[in-house]
PAKEVO-169801 format. One record per residue (C-alpha): residue in one letter; x, y, z. Coordinates in steps of 0.02 Angstrom, whole numbers, padded with zeros to 5 digits, always signed. Example, Ala and Ser with C-alpha at 12.3 -4.5 7.8 and 13.67 -1.06 7.14 Angstrom:
2
A+00615-00225+00390 S+00684-00053+00357 
//
This chain:
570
X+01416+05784+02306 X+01341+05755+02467 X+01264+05907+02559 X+01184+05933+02741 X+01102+06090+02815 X+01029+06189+02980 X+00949+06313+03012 X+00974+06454+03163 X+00798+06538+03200 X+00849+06629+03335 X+00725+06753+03448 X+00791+06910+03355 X+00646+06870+03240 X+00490+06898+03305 X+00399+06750+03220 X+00188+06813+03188 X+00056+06682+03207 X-00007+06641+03026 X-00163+06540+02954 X-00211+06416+02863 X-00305+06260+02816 X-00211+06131+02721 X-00306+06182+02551 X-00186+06324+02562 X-00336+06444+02581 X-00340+06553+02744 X-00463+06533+02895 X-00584+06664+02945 X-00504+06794+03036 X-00655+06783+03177 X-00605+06654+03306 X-00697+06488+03318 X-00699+06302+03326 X-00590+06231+03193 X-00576+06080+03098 X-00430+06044+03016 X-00411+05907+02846 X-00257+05878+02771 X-00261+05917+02580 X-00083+05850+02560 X-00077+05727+02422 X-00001+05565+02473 X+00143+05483+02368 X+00063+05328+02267 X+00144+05193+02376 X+00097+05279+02532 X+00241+05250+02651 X+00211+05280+02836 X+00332+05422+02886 X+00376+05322+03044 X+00352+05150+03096 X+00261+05234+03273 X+00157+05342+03146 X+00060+05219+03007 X-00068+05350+02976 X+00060+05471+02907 X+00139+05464+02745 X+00301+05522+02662 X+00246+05687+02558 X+00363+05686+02444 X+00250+05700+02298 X+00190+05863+02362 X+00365+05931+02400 X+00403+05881+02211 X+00251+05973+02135 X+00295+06129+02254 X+00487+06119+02185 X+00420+06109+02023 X+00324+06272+02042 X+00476+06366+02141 X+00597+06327+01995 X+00478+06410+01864 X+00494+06578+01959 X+00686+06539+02016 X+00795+06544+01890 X+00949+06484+01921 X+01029+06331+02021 X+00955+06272+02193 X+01049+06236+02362 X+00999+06078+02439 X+00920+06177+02590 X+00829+06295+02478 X+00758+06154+02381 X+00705+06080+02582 X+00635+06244+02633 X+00551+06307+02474 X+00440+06142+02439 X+00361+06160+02605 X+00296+06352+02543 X+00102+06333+02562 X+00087+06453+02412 X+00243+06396+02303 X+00167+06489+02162 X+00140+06682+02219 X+00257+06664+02394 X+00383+06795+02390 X+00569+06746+02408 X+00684+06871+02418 X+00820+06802+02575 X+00838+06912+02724 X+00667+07018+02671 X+00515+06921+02623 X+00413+06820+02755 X+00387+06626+02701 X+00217+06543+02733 X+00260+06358+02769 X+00180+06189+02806 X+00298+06075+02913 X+00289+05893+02920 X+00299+05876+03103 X+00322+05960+03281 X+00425+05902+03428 X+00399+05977+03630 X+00474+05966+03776 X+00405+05952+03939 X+00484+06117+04021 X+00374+06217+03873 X+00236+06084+03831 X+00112+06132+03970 X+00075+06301+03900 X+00104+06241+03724 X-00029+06109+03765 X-00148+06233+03862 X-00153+06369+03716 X-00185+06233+03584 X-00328+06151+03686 X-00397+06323+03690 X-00417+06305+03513 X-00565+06173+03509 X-00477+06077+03393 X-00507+05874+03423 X-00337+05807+03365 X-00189+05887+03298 X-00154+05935+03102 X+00004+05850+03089 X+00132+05715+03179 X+00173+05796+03363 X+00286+05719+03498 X+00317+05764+03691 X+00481+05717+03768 X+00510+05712+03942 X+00703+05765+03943 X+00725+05947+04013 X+00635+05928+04205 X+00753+05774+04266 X+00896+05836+04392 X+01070+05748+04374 X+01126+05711+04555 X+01131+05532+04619 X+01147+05438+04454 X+01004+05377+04328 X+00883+05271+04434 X+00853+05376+04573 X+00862+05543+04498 X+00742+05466+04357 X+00621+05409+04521 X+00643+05592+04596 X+00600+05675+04464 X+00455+05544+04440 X+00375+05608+04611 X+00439+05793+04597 X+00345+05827+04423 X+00209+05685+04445 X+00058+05797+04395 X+00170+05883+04262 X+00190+05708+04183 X+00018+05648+04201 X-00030+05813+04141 X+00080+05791+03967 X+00045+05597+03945 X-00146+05621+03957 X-00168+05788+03849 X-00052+05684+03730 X-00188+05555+03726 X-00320+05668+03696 X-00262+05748+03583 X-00176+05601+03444 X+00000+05662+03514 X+00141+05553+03539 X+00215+05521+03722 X+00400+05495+03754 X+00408+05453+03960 X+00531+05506+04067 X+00694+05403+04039 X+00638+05380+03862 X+00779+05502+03789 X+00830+05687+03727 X+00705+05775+03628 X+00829+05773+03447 X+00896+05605+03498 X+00742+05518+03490 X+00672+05606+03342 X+00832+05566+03250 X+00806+05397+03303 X+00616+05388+03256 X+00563+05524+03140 X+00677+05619+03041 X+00688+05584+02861 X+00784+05668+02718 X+00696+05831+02647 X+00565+05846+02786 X+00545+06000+02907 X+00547+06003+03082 X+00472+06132+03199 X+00543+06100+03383 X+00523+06218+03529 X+00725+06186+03576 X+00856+06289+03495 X+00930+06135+03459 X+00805+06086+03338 X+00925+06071+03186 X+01017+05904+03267 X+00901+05864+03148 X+00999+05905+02994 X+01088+05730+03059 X+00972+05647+02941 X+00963+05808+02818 X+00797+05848+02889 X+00780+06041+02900 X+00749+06044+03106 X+00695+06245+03171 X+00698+06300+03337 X+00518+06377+03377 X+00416+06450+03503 X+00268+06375+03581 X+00148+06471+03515 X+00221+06449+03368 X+00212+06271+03395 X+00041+06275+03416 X+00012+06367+03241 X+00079+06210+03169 X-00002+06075+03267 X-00169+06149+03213 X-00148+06162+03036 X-00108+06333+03008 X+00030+06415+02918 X+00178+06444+03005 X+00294+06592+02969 X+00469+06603+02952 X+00584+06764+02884 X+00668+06710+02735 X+00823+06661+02792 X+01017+06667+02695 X+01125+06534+02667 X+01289+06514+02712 X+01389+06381+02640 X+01519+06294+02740 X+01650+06210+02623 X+01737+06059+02676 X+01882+05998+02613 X+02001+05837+02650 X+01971+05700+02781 X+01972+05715+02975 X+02102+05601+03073 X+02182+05571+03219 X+02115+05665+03369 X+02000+05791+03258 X+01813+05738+03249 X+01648+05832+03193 X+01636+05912+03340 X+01786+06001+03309 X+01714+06063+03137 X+01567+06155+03245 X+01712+06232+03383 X+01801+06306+03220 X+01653+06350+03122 X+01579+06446+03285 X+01753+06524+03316 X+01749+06580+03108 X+01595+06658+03136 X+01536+06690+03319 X+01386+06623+03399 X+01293+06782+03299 X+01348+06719+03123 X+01228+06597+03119 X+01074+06720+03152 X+00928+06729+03024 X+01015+06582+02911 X+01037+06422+02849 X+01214+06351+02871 X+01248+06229+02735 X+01373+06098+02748 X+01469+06042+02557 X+01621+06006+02471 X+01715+05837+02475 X+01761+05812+02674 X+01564+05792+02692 X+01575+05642+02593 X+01694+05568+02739 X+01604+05630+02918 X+01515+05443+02895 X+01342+05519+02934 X+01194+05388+02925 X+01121+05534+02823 X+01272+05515+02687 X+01197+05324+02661 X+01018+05394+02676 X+01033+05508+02526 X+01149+05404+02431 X+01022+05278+02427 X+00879+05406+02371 X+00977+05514+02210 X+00803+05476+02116 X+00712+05596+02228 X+00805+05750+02142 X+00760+05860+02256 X+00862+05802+02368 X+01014+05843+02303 X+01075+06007+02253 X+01079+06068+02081 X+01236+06074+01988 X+01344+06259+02012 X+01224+06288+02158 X+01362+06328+02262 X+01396+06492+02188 X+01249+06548+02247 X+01269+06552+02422 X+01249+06739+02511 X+01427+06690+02601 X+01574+06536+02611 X+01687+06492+02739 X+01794+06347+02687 X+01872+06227+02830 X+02020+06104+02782 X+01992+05931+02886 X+02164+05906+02835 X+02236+06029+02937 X+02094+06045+03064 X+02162+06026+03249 X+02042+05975+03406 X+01963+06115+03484 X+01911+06170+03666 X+01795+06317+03657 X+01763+06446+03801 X+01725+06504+03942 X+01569+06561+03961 X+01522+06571+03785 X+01544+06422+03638 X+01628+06544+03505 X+01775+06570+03624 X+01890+06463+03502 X+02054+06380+03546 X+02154+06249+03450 X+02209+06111+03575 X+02405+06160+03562 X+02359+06370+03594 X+02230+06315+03752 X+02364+06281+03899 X+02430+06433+03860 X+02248+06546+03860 X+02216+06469+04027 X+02392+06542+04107 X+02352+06713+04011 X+02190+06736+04058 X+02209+06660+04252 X+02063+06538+04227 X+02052+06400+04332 X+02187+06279+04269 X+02112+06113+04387 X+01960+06036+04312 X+01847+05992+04443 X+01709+05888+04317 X+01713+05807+04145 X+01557+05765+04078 X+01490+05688+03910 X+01315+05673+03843 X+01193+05793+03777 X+01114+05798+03634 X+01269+05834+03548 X+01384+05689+03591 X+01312+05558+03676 X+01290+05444+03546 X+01349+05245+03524 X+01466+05330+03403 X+01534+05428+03551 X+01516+05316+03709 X+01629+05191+03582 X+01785+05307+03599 X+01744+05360+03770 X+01768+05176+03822 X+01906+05130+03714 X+02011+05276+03794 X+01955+05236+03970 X+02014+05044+03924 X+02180+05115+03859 X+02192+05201+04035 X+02141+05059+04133 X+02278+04950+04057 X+02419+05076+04107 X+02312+05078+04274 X+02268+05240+04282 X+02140+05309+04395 X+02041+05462+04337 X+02090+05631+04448 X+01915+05719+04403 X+01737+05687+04433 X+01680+05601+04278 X+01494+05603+04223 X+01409+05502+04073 X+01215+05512+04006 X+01152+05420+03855 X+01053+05512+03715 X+00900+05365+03714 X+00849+05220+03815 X+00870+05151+03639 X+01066+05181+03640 X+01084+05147+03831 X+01028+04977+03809 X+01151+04949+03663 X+01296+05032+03757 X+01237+04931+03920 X+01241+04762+03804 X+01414+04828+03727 X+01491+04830+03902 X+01531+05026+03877 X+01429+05084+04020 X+01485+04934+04141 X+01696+04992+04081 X+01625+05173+04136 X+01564+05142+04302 X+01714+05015+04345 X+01818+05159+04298 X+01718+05287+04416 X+01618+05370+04313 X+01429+05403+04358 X+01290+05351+04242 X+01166+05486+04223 X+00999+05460+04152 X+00946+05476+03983 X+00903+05675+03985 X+00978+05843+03959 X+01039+05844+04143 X+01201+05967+04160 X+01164+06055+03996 X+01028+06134+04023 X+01066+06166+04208 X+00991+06009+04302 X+01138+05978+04388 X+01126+05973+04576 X+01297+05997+04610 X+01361+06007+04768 X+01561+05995+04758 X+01582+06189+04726 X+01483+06318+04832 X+01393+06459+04783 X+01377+06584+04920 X+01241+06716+04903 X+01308+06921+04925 X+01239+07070+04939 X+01344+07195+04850 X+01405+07340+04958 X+01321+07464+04829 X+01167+07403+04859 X+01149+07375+05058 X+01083+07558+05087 X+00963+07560+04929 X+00878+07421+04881 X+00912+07228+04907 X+00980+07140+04785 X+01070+06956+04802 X+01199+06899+04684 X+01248+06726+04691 X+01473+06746+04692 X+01514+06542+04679 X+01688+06481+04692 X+01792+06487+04511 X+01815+06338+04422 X+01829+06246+04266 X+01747+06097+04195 X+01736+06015+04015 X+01636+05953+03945 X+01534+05893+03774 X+01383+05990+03765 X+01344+06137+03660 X+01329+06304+03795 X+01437+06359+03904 X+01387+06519+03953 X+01384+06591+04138 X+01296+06488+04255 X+01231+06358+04128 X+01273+06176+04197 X+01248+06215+04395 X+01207+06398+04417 X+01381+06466+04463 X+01443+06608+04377 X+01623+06559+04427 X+01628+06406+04354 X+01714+06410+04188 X+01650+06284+04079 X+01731+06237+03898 X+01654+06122+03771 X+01736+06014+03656 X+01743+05818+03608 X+01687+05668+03696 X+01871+05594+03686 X+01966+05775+03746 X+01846+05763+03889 X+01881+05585+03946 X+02060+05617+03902 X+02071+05756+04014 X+01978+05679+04145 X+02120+05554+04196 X+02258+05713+04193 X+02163+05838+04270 X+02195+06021+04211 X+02185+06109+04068 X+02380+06113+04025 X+02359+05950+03949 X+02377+05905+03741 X+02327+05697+03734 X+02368+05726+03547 X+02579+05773+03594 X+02595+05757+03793 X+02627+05597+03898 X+02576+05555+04080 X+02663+05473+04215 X+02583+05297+04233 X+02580+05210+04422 X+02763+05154+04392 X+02841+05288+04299 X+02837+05253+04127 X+02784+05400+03994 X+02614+05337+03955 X+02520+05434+03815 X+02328+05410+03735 X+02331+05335+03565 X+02181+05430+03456 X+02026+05334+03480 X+01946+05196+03365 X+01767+05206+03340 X+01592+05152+03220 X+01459+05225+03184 X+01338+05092+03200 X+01324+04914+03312 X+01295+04755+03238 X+01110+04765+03312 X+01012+04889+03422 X+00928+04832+03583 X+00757+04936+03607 X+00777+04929+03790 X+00641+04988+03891 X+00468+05023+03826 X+00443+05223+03862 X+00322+05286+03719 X+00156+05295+03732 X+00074+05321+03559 X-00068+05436+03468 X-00246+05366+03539 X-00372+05330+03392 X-00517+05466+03448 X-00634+05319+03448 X-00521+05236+03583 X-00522+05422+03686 X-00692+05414+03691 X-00716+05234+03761 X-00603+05306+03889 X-00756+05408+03973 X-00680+05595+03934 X-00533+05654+04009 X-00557+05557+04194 X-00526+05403+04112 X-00385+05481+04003 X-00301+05542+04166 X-00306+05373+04266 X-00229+05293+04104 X-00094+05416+04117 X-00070+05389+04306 X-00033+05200+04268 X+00071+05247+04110 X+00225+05357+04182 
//
């Protein structure tokens, strides 16, 4: 039975720096130069974690002889994502484990930054004296590019806007044996998905979105940056022992549902607190059928035992929640928060209950969440069903790709060319929207000083005019996408948000409802056709810059020559 995990860490725990060296003995607890070695044993065949990384090796020996240890103290069946977190304990033998109490002392494989944290990640760990850090660590330039004008010249303003941010990042990345991902080059979790993520393996990322990892059943945790920086230098890194709940999934999704509308249910089951302080674990036969590349990964790996739960391991989860595929309907969740939960036949009539904004005035898809080939597929098969009943779309429409990697593919697949035909704009290959780079300027936002306040002290509220948009990103709460509290955003599937794109409101089910084509006939969207994979990737543009060797640093002349390296790299 296939499995596949994540894990919440969210800032209600108050994560303390830890140490360590990788002998799992701890450092002096008087501050001074450090140097780091790895005592990790390597597997036998030593094979490179990542093609980009040949000095790093799969350490799935040491995650064995660590399981091994757990199990004599644990006695009773494993969940797959206790077996992931457990054989990265850097004291398997003594480490307390008692869920929702004890405090774990890990070693992660690897850590991933962005560049709206890595500066001050960077500075603090440079204030460490360290010459090159403990274990595998990326930079990804996705979270400081605004969405305005369309990929090539918002990707050249923020080029000049952050230029000694990015110089900053791509030479302390040098310096220091990181790896560089440029501006352009893709979203944080796409491109480690993409690149690094392997089965069993954990993942420290300062982005709540870290476990986009568990893609590729690679346990991914949302961090700090100091944090971060315990990690990078070889030190232990703490975590509270977190719960497990198991999410059962029965039958097969069709028609109009898709995995996204697993996560809009799930979140509406639970609320966006249900997840706090635990591991959500994904079994039961529908997980055999969400085609997954991480379903073929661990298929093709059942001799590594540990990845793969142990028998009757799924009564031993701290809760269940059981979802039927079968009968699971497309969801739109919101506003302004993602746990807002409505199937797609109940939402017309929330939106007339609650007087929300009924005219969508953007659809947007991308994100980390949805904007892979997987998902640019339907959204061009749908906008190819409209074109041939000649529609024209009645909403702003807005498209970003999660990698250079997969915009090159979808630009050699025609998808992005069918997109702009059709209207949409092409946004580059960043967070954009999502995380609030979106320079909109369709819907004002007029700045108010409340009456209460203009004989007291002066306070400015920004009141901006209501309105909805949908989209398929993963937050929706006030003021997210463009900084206007009244615009109501709801998140759901790449193919609702296209679909409702070319109707226009929210009173709208593509799944039962028709629409008026340019001559009158009832035209209605026939569920989308999609795969996972193309026949062959196109790399596109070269936007990594890799680890230096420290002998190459140094023949660089110090950090002068490391910065005018940079300055010709971004």
């Amino acid at each position: 039975m296939s499995r596949f995990c994540q894990l919440r860490c969210t800032n209600n725990f108050k994560l303390s720096p830890n140490s360590r060296n990788n002998v799992q003995r701890l450092l002096p607890r008087r501050r001074r130069l450090t140097t780091v070695s790895n005592g990790r044993l390597k597997d036998p065949n030593s094979i490179p974690m990542s093609n980009l990384e040949k000095d790093s090796f799969l350490p799935y020996t040491h995650l064995r002889e660590n399981l091994t240890q757990v199990r004599r103290r644990i006695a009773r069946p494993l969940t797959l994502s206790e077996k992931m977190l457990y054989s990265h304990l850097c004291d398997p033998v003594s480490q307390v484990i008692s869920p929702g109490k004890s405090f774990l002392k890990l070693y992660p494989d690897r850590v991933a930054i962005h560049d709206a944290n890595a500066t001050m990640t960077l500075l603090r760990f440079m204030s460490a004296g360290i010459e090159k850090v403990a274990l595998p660590t990326t930079i990804h330039t996705d979270h400081l590019t605004m969405a305005e004008k369309g990929a090539e010249q918002d990707l050249a303003a923020a080029k000049k806007i952050h230029r000694e941010v990015f110089e900053f990042l791509a030479s302390a990345s040098a310096r220091y044996g990181i790896g560089f991902w440029k501006p352009g080059s893709g979203i944080i979790h796409t491109i480690i998905f993409e690149n690094y993520a392997f089965p069993g393996s954990l993942l420290v990322g300062t982005d709540s979105h870290t476990p986009n990892a568990a893609g590729m059943s690679m346990l991914g945790i949302g961090v700090g940056g100091s944090d971060a920086v315990d990690a990078m230098a070889g030190l232990q890194w703490g975590l509270p022992c977190p719960k497990v709940l198991g999410v059962r999934l029965a039958g097969k999704l069709s028609g109009w549902a898709s995995s996204k509308d697993i996560i809009c249910k799930l979140a509406g089951l639970v609320s966006v607190t249900g997840g706090k302080g635990k591991i959500v674990e994904f079994f039961g036969p529908g997980v055999d059928g969400l085609g997954a590349t991480a379903m073929t990964t661990i298929g093709n790996i059942q001799n590594l035992d540990f990845l793969t739960p142990d028998e009757r391991s799924d009564s031993y989860y701290d809760d269940t929640v059981e979802i039927n595929l079968d009968a699971l309907e497309p969801h739109i969740n919101g506003p302004y928060t993602p746990d807002l939960s409505h199937p797609l036949s109940k939402l017309g009539q929330a939106v007339e209950d609650n007087n929300w904004p009924e005219k969508i005035s953007a659809s947007l898809v991308g994100s980390c969440t949805n904007s892979s080939f997987e998902d640019l597929i339907k959204v061009s098969g749908l906008i190819k069903q409209a074109n041939k009943a000649g529609f024209k779309m009645k909403t702003p429409f807005f498209v970003s790709t999660g990698s250079e990697h997969i915009r090159a593919t979808a630009e050699d697949a025609g998808f992005l060319d069918t997109m702009r035909k059709a209207g949409a704009m092409v946004l580059s290959s960043s967070c954009g929207p999502c995380v609030g780079q979106w320079n909109r300027t369709d819907v004002s936002k007029v700045k108010t000083t409340p009456p209460s306040f203009r004989t007291s002290v002066k306070l400015t509220l920004t009141q901006g005019k209501p309105n909805s948009v949908i989209s398929s990103f993963n937050r929706n709460f006030t003021g997210r996408h463009d900084g206007n509290p009244g615009t109501h955003s709801f998140v759901t599937s790449p193919e609702l948000a296209i679909a409702f794109a070319y109707h226009g409101s929210l009173d709208f089910n593509p799944s039962t409802d028709t629409i008026p084509d340019p001559h009158g006939n009832a035209f209605k969207f026939q569920p989308p056709n999609s795969d996972e994979l193309p026949s062959s990737f196109n790399s596109g543009k070269k936007m990594y810059q890799a680890p230096f060797p420290l002998n190459y640093v140094e023949s660089l002349k110090g950090m002068r020559g490391i910065m005018l390296y940079a300055q010709r790299s971004i």
